[in-house]
N, C-alpha and C positions, 0 to 999 in steps of 0.2 A: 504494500500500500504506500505509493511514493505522495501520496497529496496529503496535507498535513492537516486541513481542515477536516477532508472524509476521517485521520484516523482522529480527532478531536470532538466529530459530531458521534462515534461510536464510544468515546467517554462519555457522552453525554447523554446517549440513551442509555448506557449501564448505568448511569448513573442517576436517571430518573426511575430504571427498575421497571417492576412489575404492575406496584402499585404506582397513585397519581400521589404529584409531590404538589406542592403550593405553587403558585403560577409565580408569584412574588419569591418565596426561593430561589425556585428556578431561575428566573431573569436576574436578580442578583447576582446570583453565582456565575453565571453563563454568559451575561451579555457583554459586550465588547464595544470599546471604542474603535479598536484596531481593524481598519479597514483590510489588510489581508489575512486577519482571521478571523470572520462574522459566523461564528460556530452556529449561534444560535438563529443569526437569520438565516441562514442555509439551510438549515434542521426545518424551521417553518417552512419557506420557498420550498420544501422537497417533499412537504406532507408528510416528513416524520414526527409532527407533535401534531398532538390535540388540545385543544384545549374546553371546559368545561368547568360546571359548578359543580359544588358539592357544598348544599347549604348556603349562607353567603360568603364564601370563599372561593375565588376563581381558582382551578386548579388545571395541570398541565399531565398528559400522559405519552408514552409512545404510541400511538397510531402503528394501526396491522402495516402500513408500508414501514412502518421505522421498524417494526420488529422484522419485517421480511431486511430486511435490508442488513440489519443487525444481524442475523441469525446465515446471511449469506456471506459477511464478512468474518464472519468466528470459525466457517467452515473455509472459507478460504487459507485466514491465517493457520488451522491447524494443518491442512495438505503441506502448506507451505514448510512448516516444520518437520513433517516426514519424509518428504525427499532429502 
């Protein structure tokens, strides 16, 4: 994986998980000034998040494309290790 953003958006769907995290965590921790690493508006732009309520609290999850996508790079990196 030579792009440094795809491997930074795949932090970032492990690291939002299974369950949905706080939409305000999330953009905290994730969002970026740095115009050559917009992890988190990529992540959006690509339809790997969702976002959603839960009560009055806005909260953020991966989206079935984030998990395919996620779950296609975990299989790649392990090939990659067993050659």
């Amino acid at each position: 994986m030579s792009d440094p953003v795809d491997a930074l958006i795949l932090d970032l769907l492990e690291w939002i998980g299974l369950k949905a995290r706080p939409y305000r965590e999330a953009l905290e921790a994730w969002r970026t000034s740095c115009p050559r690493l917009p992890v988190w508006e990529d992540a959006n732009e690509r339809g790997f998040l969702e976002r959603h309520s839960q009560g009055s609290e806005a909260m953020v999850s991966v989206s079935a494309l984030g998990a395919n996508f996620l779950a296609e790079r975990r299989h790649m990196i392990l090939d990659s290790r067993c050659d």
